[in-house]
C-alpha positions as CSV (number, residue, x, y, z in Angstrom):
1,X,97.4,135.9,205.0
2,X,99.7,138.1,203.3
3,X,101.5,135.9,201.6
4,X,98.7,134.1,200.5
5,X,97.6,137.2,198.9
6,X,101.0,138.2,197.5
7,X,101.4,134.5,195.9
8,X,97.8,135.2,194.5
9,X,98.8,138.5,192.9
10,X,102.0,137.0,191.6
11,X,100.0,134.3,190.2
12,X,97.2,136.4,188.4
13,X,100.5,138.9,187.2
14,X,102.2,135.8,185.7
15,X,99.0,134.8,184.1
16,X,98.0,138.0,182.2
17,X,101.9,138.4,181.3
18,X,101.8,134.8,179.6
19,X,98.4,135.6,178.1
20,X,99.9,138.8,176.7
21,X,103.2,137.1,175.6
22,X,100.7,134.5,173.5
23,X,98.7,137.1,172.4
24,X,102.1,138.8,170.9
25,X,102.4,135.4,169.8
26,X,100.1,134.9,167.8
27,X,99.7,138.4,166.2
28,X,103.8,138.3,165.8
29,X,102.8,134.5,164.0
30,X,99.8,136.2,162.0
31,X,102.0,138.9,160.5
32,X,105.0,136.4,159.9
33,X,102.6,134.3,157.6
34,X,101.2,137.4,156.0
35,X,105.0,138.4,154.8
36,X,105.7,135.0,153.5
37,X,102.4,135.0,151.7
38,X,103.7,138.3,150.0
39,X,107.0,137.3,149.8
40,X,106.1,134.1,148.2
41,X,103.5,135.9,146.0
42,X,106.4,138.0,144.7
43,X,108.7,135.6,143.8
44,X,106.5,134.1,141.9
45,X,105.6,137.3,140.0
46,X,109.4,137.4,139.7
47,X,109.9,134.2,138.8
48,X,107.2,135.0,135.9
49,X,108.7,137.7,134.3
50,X,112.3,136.3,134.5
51,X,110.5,134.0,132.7
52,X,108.3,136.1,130.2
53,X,111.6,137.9,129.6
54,X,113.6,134.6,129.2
55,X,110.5,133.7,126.5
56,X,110.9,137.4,124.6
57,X,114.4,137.1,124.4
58,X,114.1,133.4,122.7
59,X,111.7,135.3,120.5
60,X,114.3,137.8,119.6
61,X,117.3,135.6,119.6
62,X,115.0,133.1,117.0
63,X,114.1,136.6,115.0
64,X,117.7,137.7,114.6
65,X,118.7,134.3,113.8
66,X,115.6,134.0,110.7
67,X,116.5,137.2,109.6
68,X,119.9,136.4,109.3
69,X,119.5,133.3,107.7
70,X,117.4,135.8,105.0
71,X,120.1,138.8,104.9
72,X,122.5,135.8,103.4
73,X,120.3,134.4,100.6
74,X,118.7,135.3,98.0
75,X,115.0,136.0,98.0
76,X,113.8,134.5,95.2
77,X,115.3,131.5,92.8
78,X,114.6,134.6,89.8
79,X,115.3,137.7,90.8
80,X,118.4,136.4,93.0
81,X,117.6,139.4,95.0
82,X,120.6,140.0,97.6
83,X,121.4,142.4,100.8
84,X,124.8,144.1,100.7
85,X,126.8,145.6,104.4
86,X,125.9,149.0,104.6
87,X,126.2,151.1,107.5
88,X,126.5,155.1,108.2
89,X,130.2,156.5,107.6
90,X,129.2,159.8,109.2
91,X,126.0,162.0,110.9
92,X,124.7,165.7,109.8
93,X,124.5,167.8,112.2
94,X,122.0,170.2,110.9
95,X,120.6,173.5,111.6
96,X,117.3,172.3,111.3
97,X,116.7,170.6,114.6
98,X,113.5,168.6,113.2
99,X,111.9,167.2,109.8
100,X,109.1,170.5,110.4
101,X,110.6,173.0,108.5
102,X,113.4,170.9,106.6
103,X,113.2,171.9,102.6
104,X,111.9,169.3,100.3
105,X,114.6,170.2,97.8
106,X,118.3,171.3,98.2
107,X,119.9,174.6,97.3
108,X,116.3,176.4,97.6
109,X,117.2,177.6,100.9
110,X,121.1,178.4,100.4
111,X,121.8,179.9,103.9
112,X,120.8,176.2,105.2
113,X,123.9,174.9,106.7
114,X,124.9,171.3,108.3
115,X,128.2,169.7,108.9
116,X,129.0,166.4,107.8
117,X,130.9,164.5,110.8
118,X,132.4,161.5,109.6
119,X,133.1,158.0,111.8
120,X,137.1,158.2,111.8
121,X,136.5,154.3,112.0
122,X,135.4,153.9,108.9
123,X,136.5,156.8,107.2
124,X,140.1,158.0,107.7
125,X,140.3,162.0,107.2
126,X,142.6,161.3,104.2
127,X,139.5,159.9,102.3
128,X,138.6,163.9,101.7
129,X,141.6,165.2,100.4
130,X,140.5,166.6,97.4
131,X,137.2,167.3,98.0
132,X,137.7,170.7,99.0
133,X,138.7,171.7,95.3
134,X,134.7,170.9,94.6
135,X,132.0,173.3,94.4
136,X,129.2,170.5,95.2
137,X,128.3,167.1,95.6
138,X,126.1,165.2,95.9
139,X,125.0,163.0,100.0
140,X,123.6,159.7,99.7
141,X,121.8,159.5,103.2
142,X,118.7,157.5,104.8
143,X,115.5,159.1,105.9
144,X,116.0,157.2,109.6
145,X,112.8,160.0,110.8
146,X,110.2,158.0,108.8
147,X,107.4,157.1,110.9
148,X,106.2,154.0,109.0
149,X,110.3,152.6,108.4
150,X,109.2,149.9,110.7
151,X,107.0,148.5,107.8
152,X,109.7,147.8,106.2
153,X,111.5,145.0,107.8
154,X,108.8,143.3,107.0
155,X,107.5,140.6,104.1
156,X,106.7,142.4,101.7
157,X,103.1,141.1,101.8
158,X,102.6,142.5,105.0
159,X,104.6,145.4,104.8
160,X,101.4,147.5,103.3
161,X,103.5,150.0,101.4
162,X,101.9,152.3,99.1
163,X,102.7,152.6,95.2
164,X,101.5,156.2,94.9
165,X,102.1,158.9,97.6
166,X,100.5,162.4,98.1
167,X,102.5,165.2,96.3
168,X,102.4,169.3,97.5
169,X,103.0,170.6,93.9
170,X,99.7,168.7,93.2
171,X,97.2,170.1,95.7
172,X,97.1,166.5,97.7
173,X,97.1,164.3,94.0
174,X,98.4,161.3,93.9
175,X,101.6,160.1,92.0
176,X,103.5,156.9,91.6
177,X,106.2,156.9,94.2
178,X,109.3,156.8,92.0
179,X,107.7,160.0,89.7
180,X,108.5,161.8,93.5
181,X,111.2,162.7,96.0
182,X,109.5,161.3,98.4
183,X,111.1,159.9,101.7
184,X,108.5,156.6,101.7
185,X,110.3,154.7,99.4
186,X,110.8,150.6,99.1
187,X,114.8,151.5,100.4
188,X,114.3,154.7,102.2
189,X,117.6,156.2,100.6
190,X,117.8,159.9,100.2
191,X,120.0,161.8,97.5
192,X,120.7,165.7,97.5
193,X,123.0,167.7,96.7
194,X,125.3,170.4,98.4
195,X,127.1,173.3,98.2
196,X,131.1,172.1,99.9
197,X,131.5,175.3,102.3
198,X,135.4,174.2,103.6
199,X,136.7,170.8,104.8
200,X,138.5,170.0,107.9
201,X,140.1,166.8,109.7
202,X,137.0,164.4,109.5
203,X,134.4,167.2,108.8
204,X,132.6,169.3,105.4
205,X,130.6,172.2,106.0
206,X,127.5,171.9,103.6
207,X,125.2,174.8,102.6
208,X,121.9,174.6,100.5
209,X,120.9,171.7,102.6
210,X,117.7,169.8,102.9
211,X,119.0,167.6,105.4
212,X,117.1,167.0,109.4
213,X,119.8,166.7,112.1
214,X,120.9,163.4,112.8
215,X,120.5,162.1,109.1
216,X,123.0,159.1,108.7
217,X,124.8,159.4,105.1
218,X,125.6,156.6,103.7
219,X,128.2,158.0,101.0
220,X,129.2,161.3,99.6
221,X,130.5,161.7,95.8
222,X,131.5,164.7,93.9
223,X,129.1,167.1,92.0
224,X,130.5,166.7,88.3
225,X,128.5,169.3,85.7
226,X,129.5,167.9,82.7
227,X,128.1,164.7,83.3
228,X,125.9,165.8,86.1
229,X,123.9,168.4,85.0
230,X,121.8,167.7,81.5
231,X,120.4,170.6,79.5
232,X,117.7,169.6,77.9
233,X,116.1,167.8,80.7
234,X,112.5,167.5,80.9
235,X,110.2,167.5,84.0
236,X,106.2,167.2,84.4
237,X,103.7,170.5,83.9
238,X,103.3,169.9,87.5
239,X,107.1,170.1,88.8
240,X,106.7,173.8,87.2
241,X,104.1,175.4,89.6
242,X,106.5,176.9,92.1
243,X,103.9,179.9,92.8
244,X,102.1,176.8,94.7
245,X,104.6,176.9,97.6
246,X,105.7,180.5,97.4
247,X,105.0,183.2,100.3
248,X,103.8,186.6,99.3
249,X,106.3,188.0,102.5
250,X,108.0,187.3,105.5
251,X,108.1,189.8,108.2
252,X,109.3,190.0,111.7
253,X,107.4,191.7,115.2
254,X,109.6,194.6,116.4
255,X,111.1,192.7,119.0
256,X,111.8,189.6,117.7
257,X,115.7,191.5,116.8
258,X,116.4,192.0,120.3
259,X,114.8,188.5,121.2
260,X,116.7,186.4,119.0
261,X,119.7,188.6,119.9
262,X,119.2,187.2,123.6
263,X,118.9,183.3,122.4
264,X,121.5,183.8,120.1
265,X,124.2,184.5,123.5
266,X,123.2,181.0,124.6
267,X,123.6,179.2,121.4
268,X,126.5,181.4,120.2
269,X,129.0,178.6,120.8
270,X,126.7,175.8,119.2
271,X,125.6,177.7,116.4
272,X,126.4,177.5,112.5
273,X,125.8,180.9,111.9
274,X,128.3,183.9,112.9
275,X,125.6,186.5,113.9
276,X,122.0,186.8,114.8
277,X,121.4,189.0,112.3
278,X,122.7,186.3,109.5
279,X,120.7,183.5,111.6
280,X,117.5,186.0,111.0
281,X,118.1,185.5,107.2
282,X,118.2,182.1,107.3
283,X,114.7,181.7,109.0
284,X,113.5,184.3,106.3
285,X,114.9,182.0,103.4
286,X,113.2,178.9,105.3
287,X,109.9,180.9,105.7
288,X,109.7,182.0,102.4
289,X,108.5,178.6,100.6
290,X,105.3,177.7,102.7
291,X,106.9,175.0,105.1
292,X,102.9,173.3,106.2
293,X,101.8,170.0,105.5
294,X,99.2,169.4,102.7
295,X,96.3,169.2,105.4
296,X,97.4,172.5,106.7
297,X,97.4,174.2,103.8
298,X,93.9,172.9,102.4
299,X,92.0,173.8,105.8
300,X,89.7,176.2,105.0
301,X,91.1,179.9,106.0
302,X,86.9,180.8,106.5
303,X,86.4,178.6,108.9
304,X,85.8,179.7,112.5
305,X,86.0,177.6,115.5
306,X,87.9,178.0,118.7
307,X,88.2,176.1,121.7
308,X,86.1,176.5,124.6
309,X,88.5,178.9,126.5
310,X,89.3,180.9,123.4
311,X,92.9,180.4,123.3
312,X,95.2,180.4,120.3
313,X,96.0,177.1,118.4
314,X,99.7,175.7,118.2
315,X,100.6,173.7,115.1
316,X,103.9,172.4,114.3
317,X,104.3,173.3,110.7
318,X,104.4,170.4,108.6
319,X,105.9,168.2,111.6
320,X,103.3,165.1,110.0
321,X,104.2,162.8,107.2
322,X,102.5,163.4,103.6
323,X,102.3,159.8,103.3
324,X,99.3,159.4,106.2
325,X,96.4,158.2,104.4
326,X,93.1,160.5,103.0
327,X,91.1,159.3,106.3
328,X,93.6,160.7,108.9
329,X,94.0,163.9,106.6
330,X,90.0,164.5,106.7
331,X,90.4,164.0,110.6
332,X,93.1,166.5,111.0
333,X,90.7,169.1,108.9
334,X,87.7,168.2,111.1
335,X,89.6,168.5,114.5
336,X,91.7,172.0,113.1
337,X,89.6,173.7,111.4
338,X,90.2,177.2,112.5
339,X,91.3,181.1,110.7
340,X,95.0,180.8,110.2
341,X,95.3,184.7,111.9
342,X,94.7,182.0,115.2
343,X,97.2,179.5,114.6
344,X,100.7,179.9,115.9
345,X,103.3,177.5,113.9
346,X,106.1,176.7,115.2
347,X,109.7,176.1,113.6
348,X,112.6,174.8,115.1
349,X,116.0,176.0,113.9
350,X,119.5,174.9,115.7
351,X,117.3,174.2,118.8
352,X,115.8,177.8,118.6
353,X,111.6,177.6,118.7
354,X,110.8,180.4,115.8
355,X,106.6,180.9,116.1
356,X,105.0,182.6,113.5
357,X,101.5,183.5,111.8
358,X,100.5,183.1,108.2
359,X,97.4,184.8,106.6
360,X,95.1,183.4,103.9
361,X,97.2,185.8,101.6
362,X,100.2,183.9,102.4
363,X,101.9,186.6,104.1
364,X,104.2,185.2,107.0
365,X,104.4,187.2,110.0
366,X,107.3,186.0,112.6
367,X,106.6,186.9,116.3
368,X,108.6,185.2,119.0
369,X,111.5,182.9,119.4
370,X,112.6,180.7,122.6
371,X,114.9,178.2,123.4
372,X,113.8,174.6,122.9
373,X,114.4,171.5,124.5
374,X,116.3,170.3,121.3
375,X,119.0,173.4,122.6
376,X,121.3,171.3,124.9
377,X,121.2,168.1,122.5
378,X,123.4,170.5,120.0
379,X,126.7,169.4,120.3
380,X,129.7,172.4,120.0
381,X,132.1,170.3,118.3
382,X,131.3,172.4,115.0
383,X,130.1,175.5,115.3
384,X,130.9,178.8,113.4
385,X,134.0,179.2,115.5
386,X,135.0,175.8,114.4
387,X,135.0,177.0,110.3
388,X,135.3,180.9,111.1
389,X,139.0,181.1,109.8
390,X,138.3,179.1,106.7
391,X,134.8,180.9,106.0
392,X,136.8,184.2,106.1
């Protein structure tokens, strides 16, 4: 009797260990074909983007090919039109860490300083012997910052570039393209001219710049006046109008000093400038022509209109092309119409955010400056320290 009821518990045991061993089974089975569902879902997602990336690569390896194929001929049977190698032979690095703020002509701001880093590769330091005995001359550069340069590598018929371009002397006016300075040009090649500070190794220190940081130069020549500079030159009514960009004054809060004093210890090794007190004359010089983009300056001063919280409105100065059309103008006018005592600009300077005010008299009041994130992209390599002995 008791084994008969010890087999029988054995037996029922074994059964509900066998019915929870296929019960394991099968959920062990479910999951297993769940897994290679996914796993066989994701290989084909792999599979398609290896091969939507094999496709785009085709696309760009066929591109290069086409557009080398047009590089080496001519583009038409008539003009016999033809592309010449050119690439940069050095970099600026500037003290103006972004186009906001950047003068639109050289020499107007003379404390403006950059240093011309040439690629030893391509241009041995004993190219610039010589150049030192100069006063000026002139940089042959390309506006790379240009936010419709993409247009250009394209035909010409789709390229949608615009013969006429908005001018600042002219309240907004239109004029033909090559009547301007403007950086949105057919070839978007740039030519200034500088005042030759010292020259060292593969390096010229350049003052009275108008150059962004980063601008690739193309060439550098030297400033000759006898041939250079014509007497009797003559320039539109409009070029005359300077008052138009002019600021009544530039003034600083009482603690900007002691601020810029403070950024100035962190930068001190990066810097072109060999005191604060110097780098405070340089923002004045900058401040002193009115720095804001067309749409800025034409938004009426009597308008009133905040945002909901009240706050202050930030504008980078000028940080927009002139070349955006009339409609996104209007939209910027619309969206920004606010008193100017309410809108903080903003101006970057060797990775040093200046923030200032400017009334509807044009009186510029300077208020704060902070390091920016465009500090640690400043290289060291030549700083004040770097041209101190030769400044001296």
């Amino acid at each position: 009797m008791v084994e008969t009821r010890l087999s029988i518990t054995l037996t029922i045991t074994f059964a509900a260990i066998s019915l929870s061993a296929a019960i394991s089974a099968y959920v062990l089975s479910r999951k297993c074909k769940a897994l290679k569902s996914n796993i066989l879902e994701l290989e084909a997602s792999l599979k398609s983007c290896l091969d939507k990336c094999a496709s785009e690569r085709q696309g760009r390896i066929r591109a290069q090919q086409t557009l080398r194929k047009e590089l080496s001929q001519p583009k038409s049977e008539n003009m016999k039109l033809t592309y010449y190698p050119m690439a940069p032979i050095g970099t600026i690095r500037s003290c103006f860490s972004t186009r906001n703020g950047t003068p639109r002509q050289p020499l107007i701001v003379p404390l403006a300083r950059a240093c011309l880093v040439f690629n030893t590769t391509r241009v041995p330091p004993a190219s610039l012997e010589g150049l030192a005995e100069y006063s000026h001359c002139w940089v042959l550069y390309v506006f790379h910052l240009n936010t419709d340069l993409e247009k250009l590598w394209k035909h010409p018929s789709q390229s949608g570039f615009k013969a006429k371009v908005r001018v600042p002397r002219l309240k907004g006016g239109r004029m033909g393209v090559f009547a301007t300075r403007s950086p949105h040009r057919p070839c978007p090649i740039g030519l200034t001219v500088a005042k030759v500070e010292a020259v060292q190794e593969n390096m010229i220190l350049l003052s009275g710049v108008d150059l962004v940081d980063g601008t690739p130069v193309l060439d550098i020549k030297p400033y000759l006046p006898y041939c250079d500079s014509i007497q009797k030159a003559v320039v539109p009514n409009w070029l005359m109008e300077d008052s138009l960009l002019s600021i009544s004054s530039v003034s600083f809060a009482e603690d900007f000093a002691s601020a810029l004093e403070n950024c100035c210890k962190m930068a001190e090794k990066k810097s072109l400038y060999a005191s604060p007190s110097e780098f405070q004359r340089l923002i004045k010089q900058v401040l002193s022509w009115d720095i804001r983009s067309l749409s800025q300056r034409n938004r009426p001063h009597d308008a009133r209109s905040k945002n909901d919280n009240d706050d202050e409105v930030l504008v980078n100065a000028c940080d927009e092309d002139e070349h955006q059309d009339d409609r996104a103008c209007l939209h910027e006018k619309e969206q920004n119409s606010v008193d100017s005592k309410d809108i903080i600009y903003h101006l970057i300077l060797e990775g040093l955010d200046v923030s200032y005010r400017i009334d509807h008299h044009g009186n510029v009041n300077v208020e704060k400056v902070s390091p920016s994130s465009f500090l640690d992209k400043i290289s060291n390599s030549c700083s004040y320290l770097t041209w101190k002995d030769k400044l001296q």
